[in-house]
C-alpha positions in Angstrom: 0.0 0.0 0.0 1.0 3.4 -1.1 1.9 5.7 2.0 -0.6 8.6 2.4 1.7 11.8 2.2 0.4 14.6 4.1 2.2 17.9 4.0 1.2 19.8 7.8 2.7 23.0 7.2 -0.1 23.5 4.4 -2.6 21.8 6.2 -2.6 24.1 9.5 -2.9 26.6 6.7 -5.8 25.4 5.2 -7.3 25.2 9.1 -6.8 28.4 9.8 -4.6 27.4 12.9 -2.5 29.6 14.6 -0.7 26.8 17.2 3.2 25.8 16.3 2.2 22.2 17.7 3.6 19.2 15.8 0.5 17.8 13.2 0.0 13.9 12.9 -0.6 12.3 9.4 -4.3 12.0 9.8 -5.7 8.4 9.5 -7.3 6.7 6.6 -10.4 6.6 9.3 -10.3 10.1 10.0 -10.0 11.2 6.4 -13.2 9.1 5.8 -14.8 10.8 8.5 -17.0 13.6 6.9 -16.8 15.6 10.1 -12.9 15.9 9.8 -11.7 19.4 8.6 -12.8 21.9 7.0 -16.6 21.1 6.2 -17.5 22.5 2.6 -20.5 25.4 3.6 -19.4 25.5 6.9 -15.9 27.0 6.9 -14.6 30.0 4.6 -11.5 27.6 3.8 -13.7 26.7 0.7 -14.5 30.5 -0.1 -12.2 33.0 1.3 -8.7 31.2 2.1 -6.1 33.2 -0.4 -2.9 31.3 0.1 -0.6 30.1 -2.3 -0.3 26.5 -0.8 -3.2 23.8 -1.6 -6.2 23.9 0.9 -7.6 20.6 2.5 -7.9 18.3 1.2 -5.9 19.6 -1.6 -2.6 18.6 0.3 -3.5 15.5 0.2 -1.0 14.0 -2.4 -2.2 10.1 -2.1 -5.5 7.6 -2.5 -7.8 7.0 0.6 -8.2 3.2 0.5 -11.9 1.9 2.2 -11.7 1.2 5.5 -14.9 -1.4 5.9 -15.5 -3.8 3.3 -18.8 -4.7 1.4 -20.4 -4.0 -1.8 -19.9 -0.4 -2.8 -22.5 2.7 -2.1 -25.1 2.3 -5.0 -23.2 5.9 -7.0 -19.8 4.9 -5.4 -18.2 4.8 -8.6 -19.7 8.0 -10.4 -18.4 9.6 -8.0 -14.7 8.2 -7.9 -14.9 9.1 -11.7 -16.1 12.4 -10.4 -13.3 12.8 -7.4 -11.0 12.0 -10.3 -11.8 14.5 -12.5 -12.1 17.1 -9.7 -8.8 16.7 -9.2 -8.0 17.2 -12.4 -10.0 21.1 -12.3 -8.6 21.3 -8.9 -4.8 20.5 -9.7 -5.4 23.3 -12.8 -6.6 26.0 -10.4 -3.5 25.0 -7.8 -1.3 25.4 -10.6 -2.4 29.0 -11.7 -1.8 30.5 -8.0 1.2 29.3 -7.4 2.2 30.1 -10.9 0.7 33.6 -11.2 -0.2 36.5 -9.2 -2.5 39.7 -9.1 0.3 41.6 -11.4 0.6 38.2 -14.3 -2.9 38.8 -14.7 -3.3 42.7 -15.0 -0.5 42.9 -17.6 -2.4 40.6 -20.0 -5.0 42.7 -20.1 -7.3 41.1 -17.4 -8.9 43.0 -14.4 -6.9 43.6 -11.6 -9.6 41.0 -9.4 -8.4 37.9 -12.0 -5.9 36.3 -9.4 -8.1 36.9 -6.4 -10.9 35.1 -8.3 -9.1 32.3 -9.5 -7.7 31.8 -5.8 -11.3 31.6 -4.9 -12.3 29.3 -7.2 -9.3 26.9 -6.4 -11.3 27.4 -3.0 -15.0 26.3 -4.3 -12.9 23.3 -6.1 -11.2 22.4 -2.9 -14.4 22.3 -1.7 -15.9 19.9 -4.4 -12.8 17.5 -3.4 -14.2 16.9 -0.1 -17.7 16.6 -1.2 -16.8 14.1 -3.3 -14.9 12.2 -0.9 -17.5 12.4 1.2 -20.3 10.7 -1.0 -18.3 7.7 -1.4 -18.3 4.8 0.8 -16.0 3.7 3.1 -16.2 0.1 1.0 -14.5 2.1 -1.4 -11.0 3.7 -2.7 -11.2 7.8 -2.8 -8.9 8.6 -5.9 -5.9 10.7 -5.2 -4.3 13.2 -7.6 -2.0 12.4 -10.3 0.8 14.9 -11.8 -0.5 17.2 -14.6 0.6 18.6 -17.5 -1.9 21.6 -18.9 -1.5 23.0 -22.6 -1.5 26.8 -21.4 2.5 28.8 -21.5 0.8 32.5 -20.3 -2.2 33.8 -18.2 -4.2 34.7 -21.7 -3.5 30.8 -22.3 -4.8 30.1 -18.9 -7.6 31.9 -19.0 -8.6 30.2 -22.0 -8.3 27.1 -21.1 -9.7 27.6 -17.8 -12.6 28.9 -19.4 -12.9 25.3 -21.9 -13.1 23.1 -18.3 -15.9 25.3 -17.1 -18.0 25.0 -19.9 -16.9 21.3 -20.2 -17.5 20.9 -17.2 -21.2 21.6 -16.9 -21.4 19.3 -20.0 -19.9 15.7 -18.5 -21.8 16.8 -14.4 -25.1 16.8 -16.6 -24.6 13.8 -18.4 -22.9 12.0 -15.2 -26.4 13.1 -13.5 -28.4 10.4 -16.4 -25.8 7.4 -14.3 -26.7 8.7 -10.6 -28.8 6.2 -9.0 -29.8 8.2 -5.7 -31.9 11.2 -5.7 -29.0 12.9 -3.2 -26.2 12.2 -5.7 -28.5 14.0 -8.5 -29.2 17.1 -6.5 -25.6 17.0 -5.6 -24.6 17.2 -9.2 -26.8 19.6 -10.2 -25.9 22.2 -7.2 -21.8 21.1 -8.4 -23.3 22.6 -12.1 -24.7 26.0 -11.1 -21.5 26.5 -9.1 -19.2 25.8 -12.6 -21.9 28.0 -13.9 -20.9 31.0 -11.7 -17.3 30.4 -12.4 -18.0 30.5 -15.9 -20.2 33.4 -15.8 -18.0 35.0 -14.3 -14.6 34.9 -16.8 -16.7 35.4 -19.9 -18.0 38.4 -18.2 -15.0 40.1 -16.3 -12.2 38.7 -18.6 -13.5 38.5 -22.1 -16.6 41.0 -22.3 -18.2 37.9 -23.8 -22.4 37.5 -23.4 -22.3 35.0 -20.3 -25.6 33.3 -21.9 -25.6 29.7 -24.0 -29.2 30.0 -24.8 -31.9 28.2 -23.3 -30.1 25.6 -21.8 -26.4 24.4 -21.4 -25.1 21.4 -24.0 -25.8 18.0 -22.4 -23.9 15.2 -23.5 -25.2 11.5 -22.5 -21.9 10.0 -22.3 -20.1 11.8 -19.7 -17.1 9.1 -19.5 -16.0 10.1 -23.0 -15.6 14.5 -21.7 -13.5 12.4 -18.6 -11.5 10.7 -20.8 -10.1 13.1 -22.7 -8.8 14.9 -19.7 -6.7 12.2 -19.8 -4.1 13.9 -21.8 -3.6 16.6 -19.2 -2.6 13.2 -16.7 1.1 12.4 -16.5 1.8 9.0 -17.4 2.7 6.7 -14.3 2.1 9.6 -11.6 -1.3 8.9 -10.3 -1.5 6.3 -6.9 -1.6 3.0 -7.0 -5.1 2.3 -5.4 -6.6 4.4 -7.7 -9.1 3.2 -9.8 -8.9 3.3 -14.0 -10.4 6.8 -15.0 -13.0 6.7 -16.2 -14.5 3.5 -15.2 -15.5 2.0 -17.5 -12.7 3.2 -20.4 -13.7 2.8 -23.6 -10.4 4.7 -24.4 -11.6 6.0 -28.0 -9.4 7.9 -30.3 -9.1 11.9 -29.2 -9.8 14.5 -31.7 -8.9 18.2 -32.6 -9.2 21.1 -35.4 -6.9 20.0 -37.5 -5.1 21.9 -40.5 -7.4 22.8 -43.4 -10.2 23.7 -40.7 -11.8 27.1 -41.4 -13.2 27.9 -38.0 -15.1 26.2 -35.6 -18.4 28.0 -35.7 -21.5 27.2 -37.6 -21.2 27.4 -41.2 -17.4 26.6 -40.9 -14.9 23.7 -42.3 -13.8 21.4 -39.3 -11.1 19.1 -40.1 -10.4 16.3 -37.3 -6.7 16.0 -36.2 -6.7 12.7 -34.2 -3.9 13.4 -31.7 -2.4 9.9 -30.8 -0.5 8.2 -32.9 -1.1 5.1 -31.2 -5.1 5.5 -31.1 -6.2 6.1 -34.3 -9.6 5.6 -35.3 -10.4 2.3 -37.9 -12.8 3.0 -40.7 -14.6 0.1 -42.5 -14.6 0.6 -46.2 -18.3 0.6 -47.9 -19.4 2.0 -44.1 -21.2 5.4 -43.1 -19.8 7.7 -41.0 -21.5 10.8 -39.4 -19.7 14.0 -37.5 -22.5 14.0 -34.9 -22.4 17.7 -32.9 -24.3 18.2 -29.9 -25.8 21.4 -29.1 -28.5 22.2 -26.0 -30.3 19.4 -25.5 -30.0 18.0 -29.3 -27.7 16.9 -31.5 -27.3 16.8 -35.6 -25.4 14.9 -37.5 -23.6 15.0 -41.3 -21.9 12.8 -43.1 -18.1 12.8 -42.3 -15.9 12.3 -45.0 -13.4 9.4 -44.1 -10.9 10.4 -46.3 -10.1 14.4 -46.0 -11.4 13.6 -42.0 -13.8 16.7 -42.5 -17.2 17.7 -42.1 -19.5 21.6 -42.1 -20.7 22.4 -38.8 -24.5 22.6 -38.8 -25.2 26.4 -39.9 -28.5 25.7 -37.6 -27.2 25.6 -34.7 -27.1 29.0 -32.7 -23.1 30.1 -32.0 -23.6 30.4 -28.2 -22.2 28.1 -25.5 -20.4 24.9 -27.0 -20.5 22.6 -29.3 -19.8 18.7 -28.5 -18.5 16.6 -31.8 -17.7 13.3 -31.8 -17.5 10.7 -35.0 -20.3 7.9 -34.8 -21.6 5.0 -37.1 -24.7 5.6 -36.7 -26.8 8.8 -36.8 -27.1 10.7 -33.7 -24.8 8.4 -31.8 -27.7 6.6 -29.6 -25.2 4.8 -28.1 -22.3 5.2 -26.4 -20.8 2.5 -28.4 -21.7 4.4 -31.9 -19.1 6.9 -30.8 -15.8 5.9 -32.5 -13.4 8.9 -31.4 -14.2 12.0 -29.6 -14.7 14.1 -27.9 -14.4 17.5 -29.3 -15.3 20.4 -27.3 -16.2 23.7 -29.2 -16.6 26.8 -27.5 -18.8 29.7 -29.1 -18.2 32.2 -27.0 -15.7 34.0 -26.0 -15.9 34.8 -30.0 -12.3 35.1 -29.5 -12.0 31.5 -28.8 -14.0 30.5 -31.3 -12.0 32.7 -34.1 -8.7 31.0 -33.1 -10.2 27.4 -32.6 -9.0 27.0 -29.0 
């Protein structure tokens, strides 16, 4: 088993604690205890702490392994696939305040309240962390974080992409909420949802001077494994612990897409041209065999024929530019299963319009 590293000196931090005592490693028991630290809308560690070093249980740098054994909690695993990708989003939001400050963000061009945000939001994701943790079973492993490797170099970069996981991430919480089995772990969800909603809200607003609105309703996708998976790529190879579980569970580990060359935007109307990324995941068409780009939108989807041999296909001039845009490939039309999806996916935001004019 894995040793459970535990760094004090950022945990008496995250407690607010003002006493020079030695700190313990806390117990497996204790960390499975959901009256142990900070408790999320209880304390303002989840809201208000500003440090630079990771906020319970953010320290926490290995898996919590079940204490009691028996079958799992009936949504035990949507949530370890959940715990894992929060860590994810959490580990992205660590990175950018201890890589940044008040002044990075100013001189791109960003309000002078960007890094202050962003340290709160690392604070609402802390926060998720523990819930998570919380709504799994003591008959099961909590994942633990992984190293991560995020494709940003600046804080315009940053902002970007931190503005692609919020709108992603309200896409794979409303499709995890079509796998929750108890009532709780729904309403859990969708309260999680409106949070990333705020956080979203809030950078199209303050740092692009974007329209905050997606339309009538945010893009649900149905297969919310297949958004996890492709945060995979941010996940260094080897680093995560031992006990945790393969994310997401189950993997169907399709081929991962991107604009490729040749694409002429990625709006409505536009040329998109899928670049699949991994050399060693390429997707296998049948010859004689229909293929469809299949791009959900709101609470639909359409789909048009993809050409397997330029890899291209015209965005849907239909759909209104607002929010994102989910595409994945399929062999059937409108993907009405999850195994119909044979790479993907690809996430397209509309707005910032900036984004959307460079493809990011």
């Amino acid at each position: 088993m894995a040793v459970l590293r535990f760094n004090p000196l950022a945990a008496a931090l995250a407690f607010g604690l003002a006493c020079c005592a030695p700190m313990t490693e806390p117990l497996f028991s204790q960390l499975s205890d959901p009256s142990y630290g900070p408790i999320p809308g209880q304390s303002g560690t989840y809201s208000t702490y500003n440090g630079t070093a990771a906020p319970f249980p953010g320290n926490i740098t290995g898996a919590i392994v079940n204490t009691t054994f028996g079958p799992p909690g009936e949504d035990d695993l949507l949530f370890q696939n959940l715990l894992s990708a929060e860590w994810v989003i959490f580990s992205f939001y660590q990175q950018g305040v201890e890589r940044f400050n008040t002044t990075a963000f100013a001189e791109a061009g960003f309000p002078n309240t960007t890094y202050e945000r962003i340290q709160q939001i690392r604070d609402n994701e802390a926060g998720h962390l523990r819930i998570f943790q919380n709504q799994i079973s003591t008959n099961s492993v909590k994942p633990g974080p992984c190293q991560y490797q995020y494709p940003y170099e600046d804080p315009i970069s940053y902002i970007a992409l931190q503005t692609v996981i919020e709108i992603s991430s309200m896409a794979f919480l409303t499709g995890l909420e079509l796998q929750a089995k108890l009532t709780l772990s729904k309403a859990a969800l969708v309260a999680i949802a409106a949070t990333e909603s705020r956080h979203n809200t809030w950078s199209l607003i303050d740092n692009w001077k974007s329209t905050p609105f997606a339309g009538p309703t945010d893009t649900v996708y149905p297969y919310a494994n297949q958004i996890l998976d492709f945060t995979n790529e941010w996940v260094v190879n080897g680093s995560c612990p031992g006990e945790n579980p393969v994310y997401p569970t189950p993997r169907q580990n399709l081929p991962q897409i991107s604009p490729g060359a040749g694409t002429t935007g990625i709006t409505p109307g536009s040329t998109l041209v899928f670049n699949f990324t991994q050399p060693d995941n390429q997707p296998q068409f049948a010859p004689n065999k229909d293929y469809y780009a299949v791009f959900f939108h709101g609470l639909y989807n359409i789909s048009v024929p993809f050409n397997t041999t330029s890899y291209s296909a015209v965005i849907p001039a239909e759909i209104e530019p607002l929010g994102i845009i989910i595409a994945v490939i399929a062999d059937k039309e409108g993907a009405p299963t999850k195994e119909n999806v044979v790479a993907g996916t690809l996430m397209l935001p509309e707005s910032p319009a900036v984004l959307a004019d460079t493809g990011v």
